[in-house]
C-alpha positions in Angstrom: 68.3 82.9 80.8 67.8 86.0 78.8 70.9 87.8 80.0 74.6 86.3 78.8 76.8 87.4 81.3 77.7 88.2 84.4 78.5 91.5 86.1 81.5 92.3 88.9 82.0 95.0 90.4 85.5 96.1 92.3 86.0 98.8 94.4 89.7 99.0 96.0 90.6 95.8 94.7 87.7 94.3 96.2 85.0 91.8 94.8 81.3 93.0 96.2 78.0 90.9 95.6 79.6 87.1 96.0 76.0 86.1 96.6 75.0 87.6 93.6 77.7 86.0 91.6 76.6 82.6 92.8 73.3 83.1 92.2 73.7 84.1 88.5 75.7 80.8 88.3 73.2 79.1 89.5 70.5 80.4 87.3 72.7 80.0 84.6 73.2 76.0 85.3 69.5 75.4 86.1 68.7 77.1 82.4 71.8 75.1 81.2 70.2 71.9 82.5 74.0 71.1 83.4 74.8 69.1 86.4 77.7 70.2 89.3 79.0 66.0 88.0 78.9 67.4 84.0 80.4 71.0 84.9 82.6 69.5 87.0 83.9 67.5 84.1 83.7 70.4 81.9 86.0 72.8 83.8 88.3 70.2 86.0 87.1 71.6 88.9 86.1 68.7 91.6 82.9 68.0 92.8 83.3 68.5 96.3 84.9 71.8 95.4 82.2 72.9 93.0 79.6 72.2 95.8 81.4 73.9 98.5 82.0 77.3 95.8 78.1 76.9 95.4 77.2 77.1 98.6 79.5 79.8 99.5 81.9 77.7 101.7 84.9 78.4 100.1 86.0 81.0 97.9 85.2 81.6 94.0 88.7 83.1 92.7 88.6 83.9 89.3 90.4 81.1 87.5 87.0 78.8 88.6 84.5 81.7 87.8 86.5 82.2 84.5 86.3 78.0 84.0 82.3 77.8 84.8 81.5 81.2 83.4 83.0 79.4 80.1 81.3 76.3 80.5 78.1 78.1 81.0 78.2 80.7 78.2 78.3 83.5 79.9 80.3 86.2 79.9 82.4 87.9 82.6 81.6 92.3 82.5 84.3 94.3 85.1 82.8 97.4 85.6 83.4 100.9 87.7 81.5 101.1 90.7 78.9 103.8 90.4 79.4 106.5 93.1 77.0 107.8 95.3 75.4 111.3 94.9 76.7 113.0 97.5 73.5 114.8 99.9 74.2 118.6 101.3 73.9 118.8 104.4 70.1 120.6 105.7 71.2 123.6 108.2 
């Protein structure tokens, strides 16, 4: 994996792109050649739990994307949603 870290965007206190989150984890353990038993080890997060957060079962807060984004060297980038240009209305 040629990027190092992983980018979340909030807008109003909301988390967009969970699927996209995931699936940079993902990458980032295939690359890692870690499995969910070692990372599961690594960041005392439980099996069953780490398979249900990687298949989108159950939530990813950010105490366990903070735990496996550290276990996985990557790094964790909060930025501003970009706003939409707004288009003038044709008459």
């Amino acid at each position: 994996m040629t990027e190092k870290h992983l980018r979340i965007t909030y807008v109003s206190g909301k988390m967009l792109n969970m699927s996209r989150i995931l699936d940079q984890i993902r990458k980032a353990m295939k690359a890692s050649a870690k499995t969910r038993y070692r990372l599961s080890k690594e960041t005392s997060i439980a099996q069953s739990q780490l398979s249900r957060l990687m298949t989108g079962q159950e939530g990813l807060g950010h105490e366990n994307l903070e735990k496996l984004a550290d276990a996985l060297g990557l790094e964790i980038v909060i930025r501003p949603a970009k706003r939409k240009a707004r288009q003038s209305k044709k008459r």
